[in-house]
C-alpha positions as CSV (number, residue, x, y, z in Angstrom):
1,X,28.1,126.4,65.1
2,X,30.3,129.4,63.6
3,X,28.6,131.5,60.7
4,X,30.3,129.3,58.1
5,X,27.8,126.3,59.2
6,X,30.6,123.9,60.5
7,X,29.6,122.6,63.7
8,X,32.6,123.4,66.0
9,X,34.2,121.0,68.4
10,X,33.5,121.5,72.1
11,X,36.6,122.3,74.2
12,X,35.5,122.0,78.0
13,X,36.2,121.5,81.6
14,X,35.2,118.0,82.5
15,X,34.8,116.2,85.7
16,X,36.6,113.2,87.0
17,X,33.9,111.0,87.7
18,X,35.8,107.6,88.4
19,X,39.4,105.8,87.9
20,X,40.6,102.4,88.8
21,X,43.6,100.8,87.1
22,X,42.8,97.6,84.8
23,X,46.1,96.4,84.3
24,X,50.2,97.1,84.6
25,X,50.2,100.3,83.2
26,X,46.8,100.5,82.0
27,X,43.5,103.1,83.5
28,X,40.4,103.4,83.3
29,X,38.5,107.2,83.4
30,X,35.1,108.4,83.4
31,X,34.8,111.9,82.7
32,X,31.7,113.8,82.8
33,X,31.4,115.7,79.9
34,X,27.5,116.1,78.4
35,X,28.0,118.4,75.9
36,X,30.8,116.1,74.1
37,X,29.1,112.5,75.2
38,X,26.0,113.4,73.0
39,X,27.6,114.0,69.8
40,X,30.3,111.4,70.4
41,X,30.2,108.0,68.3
42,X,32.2,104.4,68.2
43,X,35.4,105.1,66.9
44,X,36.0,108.8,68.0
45,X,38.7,110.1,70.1
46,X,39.5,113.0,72.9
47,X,42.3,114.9,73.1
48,X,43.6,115.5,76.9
49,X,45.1,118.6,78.4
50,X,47.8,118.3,81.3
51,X,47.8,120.8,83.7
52,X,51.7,121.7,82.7
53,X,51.8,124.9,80.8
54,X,55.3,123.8,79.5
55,X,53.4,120.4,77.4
56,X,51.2,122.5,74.9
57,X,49.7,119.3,72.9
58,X,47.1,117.5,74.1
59,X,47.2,113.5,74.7
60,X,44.8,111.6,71.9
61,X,42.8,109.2,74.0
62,X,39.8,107.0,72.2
63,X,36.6,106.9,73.6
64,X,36.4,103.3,74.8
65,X,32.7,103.5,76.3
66,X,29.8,106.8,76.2
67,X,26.8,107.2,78.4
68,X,24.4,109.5,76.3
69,X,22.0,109.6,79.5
70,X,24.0,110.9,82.0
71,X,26.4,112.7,80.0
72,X,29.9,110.4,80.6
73,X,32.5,108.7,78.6
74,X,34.9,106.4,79.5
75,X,38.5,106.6,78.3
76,X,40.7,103.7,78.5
77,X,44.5,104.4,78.4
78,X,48.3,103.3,79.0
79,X,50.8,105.1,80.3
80,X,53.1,106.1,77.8
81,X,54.7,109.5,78.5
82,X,54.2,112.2,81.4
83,X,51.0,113.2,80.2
84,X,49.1,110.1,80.8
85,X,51.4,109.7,84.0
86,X,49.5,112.6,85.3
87,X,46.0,111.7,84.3
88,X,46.8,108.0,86.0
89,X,46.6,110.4,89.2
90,X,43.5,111.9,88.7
91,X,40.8,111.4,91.0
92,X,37.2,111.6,91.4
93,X,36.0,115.2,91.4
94,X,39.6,116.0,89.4
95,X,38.7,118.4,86.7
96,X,40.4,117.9,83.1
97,X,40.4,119.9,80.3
98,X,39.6,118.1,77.5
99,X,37.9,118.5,73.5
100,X,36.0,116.2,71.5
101,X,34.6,114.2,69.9
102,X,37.2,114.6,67.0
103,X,38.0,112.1,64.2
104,X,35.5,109.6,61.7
105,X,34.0,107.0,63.7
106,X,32.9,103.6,62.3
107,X,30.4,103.2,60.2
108,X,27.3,101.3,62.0
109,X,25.8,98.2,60.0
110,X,22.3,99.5,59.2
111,X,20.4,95.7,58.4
112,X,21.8,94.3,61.0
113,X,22.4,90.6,59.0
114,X,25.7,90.3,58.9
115,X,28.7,88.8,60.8
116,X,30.9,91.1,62.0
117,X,34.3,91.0,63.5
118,X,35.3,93.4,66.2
119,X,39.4,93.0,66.0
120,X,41.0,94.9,68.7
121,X,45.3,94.6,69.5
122,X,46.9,95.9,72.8
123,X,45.8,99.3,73.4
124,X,43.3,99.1,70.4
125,X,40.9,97.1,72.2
126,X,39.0,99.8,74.0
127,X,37.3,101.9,71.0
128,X,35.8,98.3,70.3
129,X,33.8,97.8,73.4
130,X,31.2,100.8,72.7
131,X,31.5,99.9,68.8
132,X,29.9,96.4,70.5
133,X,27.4,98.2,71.8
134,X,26.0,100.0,69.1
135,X,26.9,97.5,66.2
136,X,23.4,95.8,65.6
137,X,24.2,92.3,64.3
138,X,26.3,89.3,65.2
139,X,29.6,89.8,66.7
140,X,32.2,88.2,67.8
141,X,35.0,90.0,69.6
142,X,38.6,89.1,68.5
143,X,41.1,90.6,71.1
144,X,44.9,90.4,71.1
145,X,47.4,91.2,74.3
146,X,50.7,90.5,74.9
147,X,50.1,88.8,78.4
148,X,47.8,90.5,80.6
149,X,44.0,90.3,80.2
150,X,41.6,93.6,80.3
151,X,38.4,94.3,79.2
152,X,37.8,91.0,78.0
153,X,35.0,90.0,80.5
154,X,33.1,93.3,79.6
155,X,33.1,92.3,76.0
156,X,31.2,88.7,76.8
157,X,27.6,90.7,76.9
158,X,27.9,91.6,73.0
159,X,28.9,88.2,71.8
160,X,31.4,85.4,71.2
161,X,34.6,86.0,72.8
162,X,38.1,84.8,71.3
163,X,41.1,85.9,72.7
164,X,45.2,85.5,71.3
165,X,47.7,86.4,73.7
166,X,51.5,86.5,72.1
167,X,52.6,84.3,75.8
168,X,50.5,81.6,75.2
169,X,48.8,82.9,79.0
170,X,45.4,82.8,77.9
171,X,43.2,81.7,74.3
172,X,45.6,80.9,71.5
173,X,49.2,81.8,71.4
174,X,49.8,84.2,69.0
175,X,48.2,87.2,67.3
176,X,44.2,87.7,66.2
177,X,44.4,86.1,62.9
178,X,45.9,83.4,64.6
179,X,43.0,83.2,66.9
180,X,40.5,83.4,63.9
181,X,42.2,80.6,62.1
182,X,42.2,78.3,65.3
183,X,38.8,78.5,66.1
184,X,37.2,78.8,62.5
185,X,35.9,82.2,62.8
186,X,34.1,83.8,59.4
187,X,32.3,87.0,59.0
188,X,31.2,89.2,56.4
189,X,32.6,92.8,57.7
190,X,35.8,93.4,59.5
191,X,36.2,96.3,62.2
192,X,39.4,96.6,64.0
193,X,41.9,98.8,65.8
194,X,45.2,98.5,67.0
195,X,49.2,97.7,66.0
196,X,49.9,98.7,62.5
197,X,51.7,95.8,61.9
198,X,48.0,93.8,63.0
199,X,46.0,96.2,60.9
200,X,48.2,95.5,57.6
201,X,47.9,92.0,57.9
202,X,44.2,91.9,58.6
203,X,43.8,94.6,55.4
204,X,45.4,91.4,53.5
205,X,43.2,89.0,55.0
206,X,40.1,90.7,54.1
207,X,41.8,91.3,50.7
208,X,42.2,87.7,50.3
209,X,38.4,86.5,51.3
210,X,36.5,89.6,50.0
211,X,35.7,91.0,53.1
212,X,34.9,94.4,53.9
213,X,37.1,95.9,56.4
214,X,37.2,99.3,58.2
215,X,40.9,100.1,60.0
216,X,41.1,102.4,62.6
217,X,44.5,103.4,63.0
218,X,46.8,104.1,65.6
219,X,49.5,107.4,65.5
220,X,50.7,109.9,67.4
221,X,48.8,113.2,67.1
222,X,49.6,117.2,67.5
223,X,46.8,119.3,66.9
224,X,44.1,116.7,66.6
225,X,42.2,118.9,64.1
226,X,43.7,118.0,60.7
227,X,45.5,122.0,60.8
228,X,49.3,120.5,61.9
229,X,49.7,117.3,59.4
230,X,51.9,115.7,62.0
231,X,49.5,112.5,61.9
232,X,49.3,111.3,58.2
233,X,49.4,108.4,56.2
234,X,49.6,107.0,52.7
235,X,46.8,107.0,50.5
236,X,45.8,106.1,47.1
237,X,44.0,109.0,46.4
238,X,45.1,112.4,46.6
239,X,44.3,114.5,49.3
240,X,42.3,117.8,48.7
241,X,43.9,119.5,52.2
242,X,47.2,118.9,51.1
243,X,46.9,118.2,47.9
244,X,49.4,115.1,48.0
245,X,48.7,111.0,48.6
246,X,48.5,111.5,52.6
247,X,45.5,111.5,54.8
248,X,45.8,113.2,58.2
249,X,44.0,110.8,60.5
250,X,42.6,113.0,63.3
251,X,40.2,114.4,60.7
252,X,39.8,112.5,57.7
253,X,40.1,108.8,60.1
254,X,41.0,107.7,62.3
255,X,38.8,105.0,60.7
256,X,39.3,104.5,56.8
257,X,38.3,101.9,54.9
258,X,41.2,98.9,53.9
259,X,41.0,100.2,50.6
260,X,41.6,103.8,51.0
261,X,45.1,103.5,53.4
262,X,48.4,102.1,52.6
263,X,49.7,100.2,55.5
């Protein structure tokens, strides 16, 4: 905590616990990191240093899964540039800089009596799986890919799983809604992450049945402290940082409510 109160975010050298590959272009990482893993909360994201002086920005990664007890979180990623190329290397006992937690996580259902839908798309789908964790009500899991399958299984433990694949491979051919529609999903609450194209239609669905619905949404970062405003978005209301209708969603998302964004 610095002498103005604000809590300040930890920036830290963290161990390489574990990594295994969960698809074509897709990792898993634990990273042992105690400091960040008890503050951190569904929803919030890391930001990755390489170990090339010449790529100053870190890499936003969401936290896919956190082990309070033994001080971990797991990071789920694809390979999308040569900074992730380079943490797909990593190995156990690797060290990593990394800072955290950073961003709004999701706000947790406190009665626990409603139906919720956890809506994940692509590389959206990990920052649902500790979200299912800690959500205490009924779930059920809607996931989207494009072909290949990951994740899915470890979602089962947390509730009903429906899956939409755009291929046809595997649940119903075509995107999430299309999967709700098919198999006559309802719920009260709507939590999701991925595409924006997925998230703007889902914001009209919930418009449409007068569901509450939380977006977390996807963009590519700089800072990753709300100091750069490389990463904003529309808004309706005006923003007291910069003093126009944007949001910059490293610090004030990147989970906003339907109503606040414009997709």
């Amino acid at each position: 905590m610095d002498n103005t109160g604000k809590v300040q975010k930890a920036r830290c050298l963290a161990k390489v616990t574990a990594q295994e590959s969960l698809a074509d272009g897709i990792y898993s990482m634990w990273i042992q990191a105690g400091e960040i893993a008890a503050e951190a909360r569904p929803g919030q994201f890391l930001s990755l240093y390489t170990r090339d002086a010449s790529r100053l920005l870190p890499r936003p990664i969401s936290i896919c899964e956190i082990d309070r007890e033994k001080g971990s979180l797991r990071i789920v990623y694809r390979i999308a540039g040569a900074g992730t190329e380079e943490f797909s290397h990593y190995r156990a006992g690797d060290m990593v800089t990394v800072m955290g937690p950073l961003g709004n996580g999701f706000p947790l259902d406190s009665d626990g009596k409603r139906k919720a839908f956890l809506i994940g798309g692509g590389i959206g789908i990990p920052p649902m799986l500790q979200l299912a964790k800690e959500l205490k009500c009924q779930k059920q899991m809607v996931l989207g890919y494009r072909d290949r399958l990951f994740l899915n299984e470890e979602f089962e433990a947390y509730g009903s799983v429906a899956l939409a694949t755009e291929d046809g491979s595997a649940g119903t051919r075509g995107n999430v809604l299309d999967a709700i529609r098919e198999n006559g999903l309802q719920a009260d609450v709507i939590y999701a992450c991925g595409p924006t194209p997925m998230l703007r239609a889902l914001k009209n669905y919930a418009m449409e049945h007068g569901i509450e619905c939380w977006l977390s949404l996807e963009e590519r970062m700089a800072c990753g402290i709300g100091a750069c405003l490389a990463c904003v978005c529309q808004s309706k209301e005006v923003d007291s940082h910069s003093h126009v209708h944007n949001k910059r969603i490293c610090k004030d998302g990147p989970v906003f409510a339907a109503q606040e964004v414009e997709l």
